[in-house]
Each structure stands twice: as structure tokens, then as C-alpha cells.
C-alpha positions in Angstrom: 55.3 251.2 306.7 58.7 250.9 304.8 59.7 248.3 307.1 56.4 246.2 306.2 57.3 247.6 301.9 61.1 246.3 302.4 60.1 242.6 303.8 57.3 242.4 301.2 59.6 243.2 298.6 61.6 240.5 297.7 58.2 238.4 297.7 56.6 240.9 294.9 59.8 241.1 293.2 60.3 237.8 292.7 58.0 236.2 290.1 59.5 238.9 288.0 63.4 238.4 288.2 62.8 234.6 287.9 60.7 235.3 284.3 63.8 237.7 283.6 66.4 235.5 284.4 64.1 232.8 282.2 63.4 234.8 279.4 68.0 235.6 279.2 68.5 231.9 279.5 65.8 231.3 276.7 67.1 233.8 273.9 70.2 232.7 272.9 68.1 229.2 272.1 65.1 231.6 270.0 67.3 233.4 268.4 69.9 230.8 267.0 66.4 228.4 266.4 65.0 232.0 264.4 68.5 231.8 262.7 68.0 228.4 261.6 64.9 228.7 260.2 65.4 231.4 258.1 68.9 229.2 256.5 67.2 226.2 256.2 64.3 225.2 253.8 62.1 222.6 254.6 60.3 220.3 252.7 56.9 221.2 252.1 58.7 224.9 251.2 61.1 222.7 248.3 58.3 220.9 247.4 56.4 224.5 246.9 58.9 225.7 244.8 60.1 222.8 242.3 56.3 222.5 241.8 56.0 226.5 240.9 59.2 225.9 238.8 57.6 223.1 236.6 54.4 224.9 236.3 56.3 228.0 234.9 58.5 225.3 232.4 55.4 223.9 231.3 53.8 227.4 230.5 57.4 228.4 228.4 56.8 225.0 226.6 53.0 225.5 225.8 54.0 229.5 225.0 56.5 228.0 222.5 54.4 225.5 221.2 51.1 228.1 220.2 54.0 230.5 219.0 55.3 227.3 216.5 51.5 226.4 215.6 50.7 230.1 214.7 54.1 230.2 212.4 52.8 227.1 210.5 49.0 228.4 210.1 50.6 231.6 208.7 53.3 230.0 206.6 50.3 227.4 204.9 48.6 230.3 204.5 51.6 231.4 202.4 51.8 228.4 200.9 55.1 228.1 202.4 56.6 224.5 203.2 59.1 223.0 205.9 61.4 221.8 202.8 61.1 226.0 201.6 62.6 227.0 204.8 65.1 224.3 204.6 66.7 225.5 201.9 65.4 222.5 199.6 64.3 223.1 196.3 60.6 221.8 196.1 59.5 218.6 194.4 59.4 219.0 190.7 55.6 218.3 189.2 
């Protein structure tokens, strides 16, 4: 019986030291090809980000631009002018 275990051995054995010795040979490559991923950006990822960095420049600029509106609505309901915040003296009547 051990005889029949010991010739049969190398035969079952087999399929799994050649995926062993594959998967050593193979994971130097995964891992410096993992590496290289995670340093590198591609181009649909730069693409992703200048377009989210616009987007959130254009919301600052239309912030900015209600804040400005606002300040004149309540400065003409003030009767306040540009040329009052200047530092000009108003047009004589």
C-alpha cells in the first residue's frame, strides 16, 4: 500500500508544485504592476478630476456672484451707490 501511495505521489503532487512554482514566478510581476497602478494616474481618472475641479470653480464663482447681487439689492435698498462706496462725493442736483 505505501509502495502503491509513494509511486503515486509525485503524480498527485504535481499539478500543485507547478501552480506553486507559477504563482512565485508570477508575483514579483502583480505586485510591481499593483505598485504601478496605485503611482500612476490614468487618463479617464485626470480627466475625472480637472472636471470635478472646474465644477467646484464654477460653484465659488456663481457663490460669489449671488453673494455680489444680494450686496447691491440691499445697498439700492439703502439708497446707497457704487460712487458712495468709492469714496466720491455724489453728483450735485
Amino acid at each position: 500500500m505505501r509502495m502503491i501511495l509513494l509511486l503515486a505521489a509525485p503524480f498527485l503532487l504535481g499539478g500543485c508544485l507547478a501552480r506553486t512554482a507559477v504563482s512565485l514566478v508570477t508575483l514579483p510581476v502583480k505586485a510591481a504592476s499593483a505598485g504601478v497602478d496605485a503611482v500612476t494616474t490614468s487618463q479617464a481618472e485626470a480627466d475625472q478630476r480637472r472636471g470635478r475641479e472646474l465644477r467646484q470653480a464654477e460653484e465659488r464663482e456663481g457663490r460669489a456672484a449671488r453673494q455680489r447681487e444680494r450686496q447691491r439689492e440691499r445697498d439700492a435698498r439703502e439708497g446707497r451707490t457704487q460712487a458712495d462706496e468709492d469714496g466720491q462725493e455724489p453728483p450735485q442736483r
